[in-house]
mmCIF entry with sequence, helices, sheets and N, C-alpha, C, O atoms, coordinates in Angstrom:
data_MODEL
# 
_entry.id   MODEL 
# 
_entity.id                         1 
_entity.type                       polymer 
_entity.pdbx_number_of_molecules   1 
# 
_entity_poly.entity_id                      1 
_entity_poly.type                           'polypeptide(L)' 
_entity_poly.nstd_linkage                   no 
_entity_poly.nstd_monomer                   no 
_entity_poly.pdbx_seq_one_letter_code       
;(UNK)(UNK)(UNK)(UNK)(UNK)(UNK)(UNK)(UNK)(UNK)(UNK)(UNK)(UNK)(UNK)(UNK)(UNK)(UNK)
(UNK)(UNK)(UNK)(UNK)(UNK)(UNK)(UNK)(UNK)(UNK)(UNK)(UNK)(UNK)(UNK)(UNK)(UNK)(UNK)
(UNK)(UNK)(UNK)(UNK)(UNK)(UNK)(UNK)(UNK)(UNK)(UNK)(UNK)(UNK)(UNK)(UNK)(UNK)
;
_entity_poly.pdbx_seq_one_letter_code_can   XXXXXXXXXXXXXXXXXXXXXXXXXXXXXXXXXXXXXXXXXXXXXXX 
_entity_poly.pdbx_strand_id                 A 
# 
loop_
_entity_poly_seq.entity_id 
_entity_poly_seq.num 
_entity_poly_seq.mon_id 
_entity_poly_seq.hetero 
1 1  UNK n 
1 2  UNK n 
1 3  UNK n 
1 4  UNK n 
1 5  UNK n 
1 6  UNK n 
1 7  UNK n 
1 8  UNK n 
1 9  UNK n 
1 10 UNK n 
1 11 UNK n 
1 12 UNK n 
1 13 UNK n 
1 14 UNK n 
1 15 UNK n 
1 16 UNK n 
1 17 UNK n 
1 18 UNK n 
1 19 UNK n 
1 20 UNK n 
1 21 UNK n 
1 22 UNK n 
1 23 UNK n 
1 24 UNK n 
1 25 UNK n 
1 26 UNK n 
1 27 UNK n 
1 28 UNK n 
1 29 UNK n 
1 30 UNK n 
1 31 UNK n 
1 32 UNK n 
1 33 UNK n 
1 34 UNK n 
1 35 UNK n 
1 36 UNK n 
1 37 UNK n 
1 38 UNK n 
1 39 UNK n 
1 40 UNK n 
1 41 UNK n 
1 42 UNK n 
1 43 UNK n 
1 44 UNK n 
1 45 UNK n 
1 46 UNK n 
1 47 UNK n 
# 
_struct_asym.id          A 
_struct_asym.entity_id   1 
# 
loop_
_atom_site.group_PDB 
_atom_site.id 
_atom_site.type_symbol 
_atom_site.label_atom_id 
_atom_site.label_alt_id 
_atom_site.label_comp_id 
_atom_site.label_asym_id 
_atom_site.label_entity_id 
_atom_site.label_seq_id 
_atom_site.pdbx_PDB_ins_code 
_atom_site.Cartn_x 
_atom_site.Cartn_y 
_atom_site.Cartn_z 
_atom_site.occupancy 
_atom_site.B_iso_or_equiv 
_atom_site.pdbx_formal_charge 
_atom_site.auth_seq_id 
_atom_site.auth_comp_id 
_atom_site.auth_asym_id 
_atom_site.auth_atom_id 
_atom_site.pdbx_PDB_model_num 
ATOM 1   N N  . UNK A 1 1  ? 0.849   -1.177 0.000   1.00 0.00 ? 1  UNK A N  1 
ATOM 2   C CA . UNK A 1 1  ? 0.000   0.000  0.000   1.00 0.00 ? 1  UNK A CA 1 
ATOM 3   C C  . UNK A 1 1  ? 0.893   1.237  0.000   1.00 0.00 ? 1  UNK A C  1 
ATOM 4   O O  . UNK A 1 1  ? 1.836   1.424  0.768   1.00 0.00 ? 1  UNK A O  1 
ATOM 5   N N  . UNK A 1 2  ? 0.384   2.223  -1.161  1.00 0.00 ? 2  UNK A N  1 
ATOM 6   C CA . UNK A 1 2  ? 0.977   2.911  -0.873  1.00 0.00 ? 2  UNK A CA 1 
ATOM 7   C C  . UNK A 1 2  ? 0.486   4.498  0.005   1.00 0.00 ? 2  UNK A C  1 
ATOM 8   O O  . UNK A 1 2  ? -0.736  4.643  0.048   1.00 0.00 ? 2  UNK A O  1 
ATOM 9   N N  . UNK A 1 3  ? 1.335   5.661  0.687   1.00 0.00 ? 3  UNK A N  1 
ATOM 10  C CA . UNK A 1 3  ? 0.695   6.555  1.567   1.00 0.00 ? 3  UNK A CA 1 
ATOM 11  C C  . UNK A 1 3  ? 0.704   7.938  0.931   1.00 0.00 ? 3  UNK A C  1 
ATOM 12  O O  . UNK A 1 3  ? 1.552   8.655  1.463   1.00 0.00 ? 3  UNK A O  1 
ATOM 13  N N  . UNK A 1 4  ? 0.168   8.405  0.167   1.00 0.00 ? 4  UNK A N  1 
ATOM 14  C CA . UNK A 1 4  ? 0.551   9.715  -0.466  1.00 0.00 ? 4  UNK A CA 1 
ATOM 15  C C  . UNK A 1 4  ? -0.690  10.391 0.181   1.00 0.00 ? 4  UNK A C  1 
ATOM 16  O O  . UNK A 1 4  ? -1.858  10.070 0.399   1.00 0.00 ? 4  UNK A O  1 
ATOM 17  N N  . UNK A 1 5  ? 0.564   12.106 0.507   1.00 0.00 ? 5  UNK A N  1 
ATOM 18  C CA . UNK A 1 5  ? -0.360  13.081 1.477   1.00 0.00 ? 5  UNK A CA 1 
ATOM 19  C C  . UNK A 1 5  ? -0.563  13.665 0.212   1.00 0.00 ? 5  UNK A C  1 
ATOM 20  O O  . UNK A 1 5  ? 0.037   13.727 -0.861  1.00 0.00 ? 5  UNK A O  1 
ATOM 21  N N  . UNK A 1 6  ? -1.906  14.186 0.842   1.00 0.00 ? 6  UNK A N  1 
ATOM 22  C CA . UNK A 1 6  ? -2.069  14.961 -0.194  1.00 0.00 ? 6  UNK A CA 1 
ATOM 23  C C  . UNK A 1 6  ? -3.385  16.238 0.473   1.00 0.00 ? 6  UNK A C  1 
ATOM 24  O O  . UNK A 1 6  ? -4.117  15.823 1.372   1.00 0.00 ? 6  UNK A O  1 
ATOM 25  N N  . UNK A 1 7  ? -3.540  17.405 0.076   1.00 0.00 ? 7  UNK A N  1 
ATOM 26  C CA . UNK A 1 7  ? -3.994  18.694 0.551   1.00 0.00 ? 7  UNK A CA 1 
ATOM 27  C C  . UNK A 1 7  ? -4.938  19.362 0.011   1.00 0.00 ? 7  UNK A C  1 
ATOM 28  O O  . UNK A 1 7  ? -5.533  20.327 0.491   1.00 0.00 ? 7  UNK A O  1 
ATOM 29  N N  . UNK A 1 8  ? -5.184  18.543 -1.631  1.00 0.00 ? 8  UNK A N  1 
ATOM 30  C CA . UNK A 1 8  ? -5.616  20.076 -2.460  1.00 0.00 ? 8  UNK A CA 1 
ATOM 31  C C  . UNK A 1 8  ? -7.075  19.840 -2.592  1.00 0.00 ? 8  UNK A C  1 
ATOM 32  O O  . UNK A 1 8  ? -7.521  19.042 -1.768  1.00 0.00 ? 8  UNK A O  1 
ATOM 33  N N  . UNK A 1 9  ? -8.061  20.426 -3.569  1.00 0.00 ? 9  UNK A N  1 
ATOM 34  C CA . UNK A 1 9  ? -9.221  20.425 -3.372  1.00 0.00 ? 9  UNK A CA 1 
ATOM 35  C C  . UNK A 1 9  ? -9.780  19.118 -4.193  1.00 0.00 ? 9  UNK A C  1 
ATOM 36  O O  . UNK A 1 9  ? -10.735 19.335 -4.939  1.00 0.00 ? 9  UNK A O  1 
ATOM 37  N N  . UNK A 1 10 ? -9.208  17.628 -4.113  1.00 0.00 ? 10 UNK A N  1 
ATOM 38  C CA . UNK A 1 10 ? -9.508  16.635 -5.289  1.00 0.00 ? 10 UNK A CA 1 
ATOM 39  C C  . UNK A 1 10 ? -10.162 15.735 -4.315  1.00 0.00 ? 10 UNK A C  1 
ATOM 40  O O  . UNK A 1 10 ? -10.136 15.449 -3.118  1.00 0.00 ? 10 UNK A O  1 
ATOM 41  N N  . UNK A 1 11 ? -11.081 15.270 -6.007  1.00 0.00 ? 11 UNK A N  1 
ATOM 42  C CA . UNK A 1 11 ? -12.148 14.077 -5.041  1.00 0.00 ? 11 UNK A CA 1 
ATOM 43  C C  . UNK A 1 11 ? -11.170 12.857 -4.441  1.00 0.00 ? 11 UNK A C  1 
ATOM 44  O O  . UNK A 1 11 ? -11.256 12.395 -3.303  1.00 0.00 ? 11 UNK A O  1 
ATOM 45  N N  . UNK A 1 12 ? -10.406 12.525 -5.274  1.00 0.00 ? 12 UNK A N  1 
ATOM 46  C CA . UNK A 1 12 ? -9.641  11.533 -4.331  1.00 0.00 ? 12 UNK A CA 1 
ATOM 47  C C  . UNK A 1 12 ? -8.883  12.312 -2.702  1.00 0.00 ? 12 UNK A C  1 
ATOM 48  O O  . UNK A 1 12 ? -8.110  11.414 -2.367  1.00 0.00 ? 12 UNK A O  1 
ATOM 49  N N  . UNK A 1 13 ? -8.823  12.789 -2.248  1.00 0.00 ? 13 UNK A N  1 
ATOM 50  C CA . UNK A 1 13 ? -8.498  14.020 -1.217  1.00 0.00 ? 13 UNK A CA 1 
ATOM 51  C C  . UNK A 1 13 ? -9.664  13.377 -0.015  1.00 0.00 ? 13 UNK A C  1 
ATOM 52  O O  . UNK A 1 13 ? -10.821 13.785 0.089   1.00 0.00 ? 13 UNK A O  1 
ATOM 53  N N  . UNK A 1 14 ? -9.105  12.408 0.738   1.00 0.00 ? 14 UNK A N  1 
ATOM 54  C CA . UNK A 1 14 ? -9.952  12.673 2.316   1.00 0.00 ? 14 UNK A CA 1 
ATOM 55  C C  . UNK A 1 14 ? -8.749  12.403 3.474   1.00 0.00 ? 14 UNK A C  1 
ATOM 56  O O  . UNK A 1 14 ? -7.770  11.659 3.422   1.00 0.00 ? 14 UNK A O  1 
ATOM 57  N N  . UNK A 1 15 ? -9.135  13.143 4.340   1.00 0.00 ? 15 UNK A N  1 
ATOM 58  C CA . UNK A 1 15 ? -8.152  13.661 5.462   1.00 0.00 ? 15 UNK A CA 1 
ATOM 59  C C  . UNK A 1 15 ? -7.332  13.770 5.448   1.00 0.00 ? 15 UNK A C  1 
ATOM 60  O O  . UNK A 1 15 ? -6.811  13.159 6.382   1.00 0.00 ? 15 UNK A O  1 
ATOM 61  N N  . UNK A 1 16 ? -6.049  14.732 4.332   1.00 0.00 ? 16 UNK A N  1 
ATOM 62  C CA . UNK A 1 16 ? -5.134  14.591 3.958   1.00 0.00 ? 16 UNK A CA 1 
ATOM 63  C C  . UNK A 1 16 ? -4.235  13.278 3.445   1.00 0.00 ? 16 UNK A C  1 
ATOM 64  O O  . UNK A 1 16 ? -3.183  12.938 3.987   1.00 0.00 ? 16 UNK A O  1 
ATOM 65  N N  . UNK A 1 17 ? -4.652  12.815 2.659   1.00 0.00 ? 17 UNK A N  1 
ATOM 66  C CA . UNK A 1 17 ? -4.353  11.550 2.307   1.00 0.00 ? 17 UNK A CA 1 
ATOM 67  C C  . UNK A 1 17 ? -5.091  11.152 0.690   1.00 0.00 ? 17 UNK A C  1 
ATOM 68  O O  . UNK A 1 17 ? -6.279  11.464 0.602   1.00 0.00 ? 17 UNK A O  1 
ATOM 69  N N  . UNK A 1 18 ? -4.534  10.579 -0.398  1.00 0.00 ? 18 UNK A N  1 
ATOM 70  C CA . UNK A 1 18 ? -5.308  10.669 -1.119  1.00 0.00 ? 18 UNK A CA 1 
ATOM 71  C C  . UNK A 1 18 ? -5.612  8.826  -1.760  1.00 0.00 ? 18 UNK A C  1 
ATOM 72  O O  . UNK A 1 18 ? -4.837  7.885  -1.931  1.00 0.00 ? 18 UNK A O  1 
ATOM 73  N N  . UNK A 1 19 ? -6.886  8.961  -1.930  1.00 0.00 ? 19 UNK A N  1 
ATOM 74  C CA . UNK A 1 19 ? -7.617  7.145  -1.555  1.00 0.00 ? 19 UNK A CA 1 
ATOM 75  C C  . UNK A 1 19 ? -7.785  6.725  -3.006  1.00 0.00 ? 19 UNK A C  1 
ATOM 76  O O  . UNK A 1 19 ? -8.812  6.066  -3.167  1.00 0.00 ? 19 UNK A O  1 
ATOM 77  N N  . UNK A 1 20 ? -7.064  6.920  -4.116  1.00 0.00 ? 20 UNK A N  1 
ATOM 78  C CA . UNK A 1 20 ? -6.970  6.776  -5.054  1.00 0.00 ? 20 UNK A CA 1 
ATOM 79  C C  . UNK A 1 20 ? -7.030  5.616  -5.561  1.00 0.00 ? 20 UNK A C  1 
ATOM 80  O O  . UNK A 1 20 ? -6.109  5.795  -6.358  1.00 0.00 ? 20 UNK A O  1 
ATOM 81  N N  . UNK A 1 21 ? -7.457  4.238  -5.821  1.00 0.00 ? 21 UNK A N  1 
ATOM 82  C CA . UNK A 1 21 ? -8.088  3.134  -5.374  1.00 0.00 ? 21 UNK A CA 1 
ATOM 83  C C  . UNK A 1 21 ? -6.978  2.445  -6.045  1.00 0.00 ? 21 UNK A C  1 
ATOM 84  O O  . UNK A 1 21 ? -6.732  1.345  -5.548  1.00 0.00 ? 21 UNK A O  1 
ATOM 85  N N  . UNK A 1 22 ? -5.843  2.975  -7.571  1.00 0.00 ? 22 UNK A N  1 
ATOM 86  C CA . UNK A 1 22 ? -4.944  2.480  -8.252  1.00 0.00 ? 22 UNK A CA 1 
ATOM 87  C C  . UNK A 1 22 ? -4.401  3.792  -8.899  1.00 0.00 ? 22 UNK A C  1 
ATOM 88  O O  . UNK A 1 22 ? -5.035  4.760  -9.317  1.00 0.00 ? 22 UNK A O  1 
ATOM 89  N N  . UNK A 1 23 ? -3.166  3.581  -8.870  1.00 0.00 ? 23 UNK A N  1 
ATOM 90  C CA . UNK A 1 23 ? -2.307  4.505  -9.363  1.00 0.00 ? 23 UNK A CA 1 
ATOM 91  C C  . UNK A 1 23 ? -1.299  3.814  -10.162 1.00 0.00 ? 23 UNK A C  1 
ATOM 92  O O  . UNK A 1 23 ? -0.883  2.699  -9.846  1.00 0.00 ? 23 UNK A O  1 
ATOM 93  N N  . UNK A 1 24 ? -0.893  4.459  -11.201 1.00 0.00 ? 24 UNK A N  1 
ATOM 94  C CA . UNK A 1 24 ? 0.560   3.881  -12.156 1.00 0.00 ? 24 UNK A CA 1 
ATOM 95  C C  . UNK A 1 24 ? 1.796   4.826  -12.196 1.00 0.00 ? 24 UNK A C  1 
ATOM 96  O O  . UNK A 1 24 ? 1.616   5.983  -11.816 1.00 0.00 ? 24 UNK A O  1 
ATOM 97  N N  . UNK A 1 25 ? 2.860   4.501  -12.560 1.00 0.00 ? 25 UNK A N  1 
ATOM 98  C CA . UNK A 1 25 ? 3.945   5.153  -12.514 1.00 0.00 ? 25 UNK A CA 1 
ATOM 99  C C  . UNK A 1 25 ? 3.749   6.403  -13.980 1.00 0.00 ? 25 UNK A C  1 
ATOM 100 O O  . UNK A 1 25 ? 3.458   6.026  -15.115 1.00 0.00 ? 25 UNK A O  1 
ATOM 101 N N  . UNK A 1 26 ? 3.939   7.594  -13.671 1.00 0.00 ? 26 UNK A N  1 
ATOM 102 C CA . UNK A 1 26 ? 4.070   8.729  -14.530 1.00 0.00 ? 26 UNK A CA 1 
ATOM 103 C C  . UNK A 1 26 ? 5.137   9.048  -15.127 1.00 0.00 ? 26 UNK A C  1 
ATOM 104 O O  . UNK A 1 26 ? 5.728   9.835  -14.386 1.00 0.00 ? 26 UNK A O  1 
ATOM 105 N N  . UNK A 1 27 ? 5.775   8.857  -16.156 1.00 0.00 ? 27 UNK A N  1 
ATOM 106 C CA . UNK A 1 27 ? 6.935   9.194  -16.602 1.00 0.00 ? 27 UNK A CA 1 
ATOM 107 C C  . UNK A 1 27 ? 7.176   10.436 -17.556 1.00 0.00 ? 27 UNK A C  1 
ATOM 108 O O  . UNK A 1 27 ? 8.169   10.465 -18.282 1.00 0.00 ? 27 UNK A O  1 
ATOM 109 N N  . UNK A 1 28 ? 6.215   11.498 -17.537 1.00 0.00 ? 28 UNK A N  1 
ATOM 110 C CA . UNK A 1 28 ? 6.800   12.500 -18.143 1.00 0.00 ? 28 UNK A CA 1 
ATOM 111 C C  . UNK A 1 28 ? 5.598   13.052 -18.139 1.00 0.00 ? 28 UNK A C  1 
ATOM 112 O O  . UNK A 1 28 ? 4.674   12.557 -18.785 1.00 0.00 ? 28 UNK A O  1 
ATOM 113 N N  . UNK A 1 29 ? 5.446   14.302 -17.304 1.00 0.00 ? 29 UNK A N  1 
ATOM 114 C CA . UNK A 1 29 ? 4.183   15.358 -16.649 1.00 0.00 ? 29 UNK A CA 1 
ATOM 115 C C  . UNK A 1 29 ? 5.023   16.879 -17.181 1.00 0.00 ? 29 UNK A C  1 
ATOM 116 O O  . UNK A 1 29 ? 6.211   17.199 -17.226 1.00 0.00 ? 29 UNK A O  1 
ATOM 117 N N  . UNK A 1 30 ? 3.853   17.517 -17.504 1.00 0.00 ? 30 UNK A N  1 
ATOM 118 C CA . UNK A 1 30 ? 4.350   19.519 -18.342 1.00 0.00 ? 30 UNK A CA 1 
ATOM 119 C C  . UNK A 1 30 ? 4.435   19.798 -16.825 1.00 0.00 ? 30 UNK A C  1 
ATOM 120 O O  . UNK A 1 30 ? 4.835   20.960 -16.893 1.00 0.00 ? 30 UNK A O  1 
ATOM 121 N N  . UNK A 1 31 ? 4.343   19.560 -15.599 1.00 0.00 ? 31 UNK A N  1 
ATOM 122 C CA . UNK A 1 31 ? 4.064   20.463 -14.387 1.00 0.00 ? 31 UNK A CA 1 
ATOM 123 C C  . UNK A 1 31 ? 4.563   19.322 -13.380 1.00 0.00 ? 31 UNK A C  1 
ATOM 124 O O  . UNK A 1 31 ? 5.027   18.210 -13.630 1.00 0.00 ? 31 UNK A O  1 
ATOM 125 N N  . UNK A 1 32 ? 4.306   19.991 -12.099 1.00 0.00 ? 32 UNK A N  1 
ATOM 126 C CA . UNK A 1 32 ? 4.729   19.063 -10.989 1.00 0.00 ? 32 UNK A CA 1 
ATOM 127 C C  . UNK A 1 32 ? 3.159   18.984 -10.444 1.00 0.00 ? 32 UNK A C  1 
ATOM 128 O O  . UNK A 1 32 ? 3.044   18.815 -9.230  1.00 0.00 ? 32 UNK A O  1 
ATOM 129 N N  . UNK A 1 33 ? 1.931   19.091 -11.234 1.00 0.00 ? 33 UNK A N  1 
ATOM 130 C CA . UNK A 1 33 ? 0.750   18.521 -10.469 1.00 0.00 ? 33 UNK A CA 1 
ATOM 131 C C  . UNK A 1 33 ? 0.491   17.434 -10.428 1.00 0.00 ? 33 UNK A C  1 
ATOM 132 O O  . UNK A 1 33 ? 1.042   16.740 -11.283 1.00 0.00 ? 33 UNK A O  1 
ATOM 133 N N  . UNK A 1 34 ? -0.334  16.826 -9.568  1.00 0.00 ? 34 UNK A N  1 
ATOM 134 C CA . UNK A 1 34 ? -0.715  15.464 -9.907  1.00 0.00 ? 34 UNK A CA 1 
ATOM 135 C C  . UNK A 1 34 ? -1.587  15.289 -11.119 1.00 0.00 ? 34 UNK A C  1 
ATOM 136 O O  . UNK A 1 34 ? -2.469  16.080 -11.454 1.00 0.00 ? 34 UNK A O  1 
ATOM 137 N N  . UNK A 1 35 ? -1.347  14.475 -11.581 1.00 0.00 ? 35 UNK A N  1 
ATOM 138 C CA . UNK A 1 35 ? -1.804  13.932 -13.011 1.00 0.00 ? 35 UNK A CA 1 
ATOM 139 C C  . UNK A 1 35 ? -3.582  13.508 -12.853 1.00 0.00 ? 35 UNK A C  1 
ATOM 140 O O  . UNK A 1 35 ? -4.445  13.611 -13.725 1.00 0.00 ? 35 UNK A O  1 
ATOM 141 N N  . UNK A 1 36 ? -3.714  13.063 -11.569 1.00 0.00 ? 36 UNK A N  1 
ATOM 142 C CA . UNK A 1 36 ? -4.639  12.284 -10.923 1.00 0.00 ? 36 UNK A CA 1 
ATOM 143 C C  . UNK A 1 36 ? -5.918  12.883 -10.506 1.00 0.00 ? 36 UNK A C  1 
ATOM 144 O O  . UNK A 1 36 ? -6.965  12.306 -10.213 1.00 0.00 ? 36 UNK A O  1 
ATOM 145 N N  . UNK A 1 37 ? -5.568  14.527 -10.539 1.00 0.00 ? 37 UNK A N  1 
ATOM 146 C CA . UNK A 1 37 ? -5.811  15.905 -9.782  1.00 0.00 ? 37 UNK A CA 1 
ATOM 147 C C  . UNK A 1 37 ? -7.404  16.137 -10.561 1.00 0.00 ? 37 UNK A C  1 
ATOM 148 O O  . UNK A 1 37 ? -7.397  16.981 -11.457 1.00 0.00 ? 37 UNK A O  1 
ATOM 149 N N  . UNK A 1 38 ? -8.279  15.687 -10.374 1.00 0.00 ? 38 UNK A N  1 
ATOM 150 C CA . UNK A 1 38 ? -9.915  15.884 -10.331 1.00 0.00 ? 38 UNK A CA 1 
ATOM 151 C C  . UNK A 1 38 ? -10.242 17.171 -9.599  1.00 0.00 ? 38 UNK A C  1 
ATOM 152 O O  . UNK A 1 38 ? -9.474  17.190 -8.637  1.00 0.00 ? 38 UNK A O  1 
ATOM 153 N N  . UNK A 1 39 ? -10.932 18.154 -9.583  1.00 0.00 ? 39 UNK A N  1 
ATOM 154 C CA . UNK A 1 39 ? -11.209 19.059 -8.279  1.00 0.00 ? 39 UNK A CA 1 
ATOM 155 C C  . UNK A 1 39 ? -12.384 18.766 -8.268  1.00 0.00 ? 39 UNK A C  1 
ATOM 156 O O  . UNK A 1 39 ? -13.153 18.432 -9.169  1.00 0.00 ? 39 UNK A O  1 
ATOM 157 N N  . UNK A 1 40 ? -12.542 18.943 -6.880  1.00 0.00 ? 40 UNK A N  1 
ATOM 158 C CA . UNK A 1 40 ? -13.707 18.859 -6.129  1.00 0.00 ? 40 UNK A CA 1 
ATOM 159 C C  . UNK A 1 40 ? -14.498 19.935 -5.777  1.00 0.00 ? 40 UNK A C  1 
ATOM 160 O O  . UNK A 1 40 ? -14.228 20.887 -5.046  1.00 0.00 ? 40 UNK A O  1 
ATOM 161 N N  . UNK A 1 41 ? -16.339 19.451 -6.885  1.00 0.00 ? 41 UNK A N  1 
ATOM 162 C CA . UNK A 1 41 ? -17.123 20.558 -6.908  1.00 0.00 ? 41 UNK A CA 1 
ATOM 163 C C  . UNK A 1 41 ? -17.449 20.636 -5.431  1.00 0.00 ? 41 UNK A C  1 
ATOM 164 O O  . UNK A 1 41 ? -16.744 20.076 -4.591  1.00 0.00 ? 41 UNK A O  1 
ATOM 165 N N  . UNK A 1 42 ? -18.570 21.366 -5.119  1.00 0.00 ? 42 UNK A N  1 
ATOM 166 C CA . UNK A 1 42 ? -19.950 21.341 -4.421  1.00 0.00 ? 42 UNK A CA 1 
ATOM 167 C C  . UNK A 1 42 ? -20.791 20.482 -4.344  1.00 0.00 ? 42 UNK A C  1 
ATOM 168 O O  . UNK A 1 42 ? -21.469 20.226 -3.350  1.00 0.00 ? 42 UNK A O  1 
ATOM 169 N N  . UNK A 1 43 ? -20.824 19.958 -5.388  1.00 0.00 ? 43 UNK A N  1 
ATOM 170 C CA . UNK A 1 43 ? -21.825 18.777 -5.550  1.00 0.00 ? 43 UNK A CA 1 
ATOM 171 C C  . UNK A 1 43 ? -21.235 17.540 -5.126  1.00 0.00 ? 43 UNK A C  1 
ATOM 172 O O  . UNK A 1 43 ? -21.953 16.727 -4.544  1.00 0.00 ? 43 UNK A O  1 
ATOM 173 N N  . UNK A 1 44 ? -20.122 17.304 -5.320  1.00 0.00 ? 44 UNK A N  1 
ATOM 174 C CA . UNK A 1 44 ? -19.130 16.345 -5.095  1.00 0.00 ? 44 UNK A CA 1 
ATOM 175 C C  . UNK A 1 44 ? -19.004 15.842 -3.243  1.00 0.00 ? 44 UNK A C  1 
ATOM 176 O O  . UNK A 1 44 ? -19.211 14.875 -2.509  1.00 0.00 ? 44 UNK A O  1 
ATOM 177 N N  . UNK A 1 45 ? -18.475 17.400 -3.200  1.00 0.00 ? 45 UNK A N  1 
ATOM 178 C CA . UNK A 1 45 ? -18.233 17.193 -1.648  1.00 0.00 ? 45 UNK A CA 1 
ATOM 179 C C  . UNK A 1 45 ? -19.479 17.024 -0.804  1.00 0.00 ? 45 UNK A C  1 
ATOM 180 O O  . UNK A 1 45 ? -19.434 16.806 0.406   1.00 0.00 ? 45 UNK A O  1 
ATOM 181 N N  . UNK A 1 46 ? -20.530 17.131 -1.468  1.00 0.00 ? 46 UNK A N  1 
ATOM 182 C CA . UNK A 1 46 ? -21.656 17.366 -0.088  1.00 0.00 ? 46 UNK A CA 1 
ATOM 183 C C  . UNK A 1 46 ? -21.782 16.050 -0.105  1.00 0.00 ? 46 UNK A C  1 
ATOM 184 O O  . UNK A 1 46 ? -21.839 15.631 1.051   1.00 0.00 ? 46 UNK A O  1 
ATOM 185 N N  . UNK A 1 47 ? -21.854 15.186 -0.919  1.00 0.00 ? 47 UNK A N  1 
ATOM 186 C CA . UNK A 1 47 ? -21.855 13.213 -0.580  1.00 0.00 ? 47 UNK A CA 1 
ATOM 187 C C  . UNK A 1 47 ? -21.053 12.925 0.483   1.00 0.00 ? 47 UNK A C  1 
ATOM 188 O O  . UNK A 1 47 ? -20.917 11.760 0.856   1.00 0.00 ? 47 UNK A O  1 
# 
């Protein structure tokens, strides 16, 4: 398992930690964001 913190406003994002159910290795990103990085509406978060 792996533990990645994580802070920002994404649906995978609960209690600093991100629950991303599968992740793969990234080998070449334009930025240092996460690739993974969904944001989280209003609608989203009220579930």
């Amino acid at each position: 398992m792996t533990n990645i913190n994580c802070t920002s406003n994404c649906v995978y994002q609960k209690d600093g930690k991100c629950h991303l159910d599968s992740v793969t290795i990234v080998s070449n990103t334009i930025n240092n964001s996460c690739v993974y990085f969904t944001e989280k509406s209003e609608r989203t978060a009220k579930k």
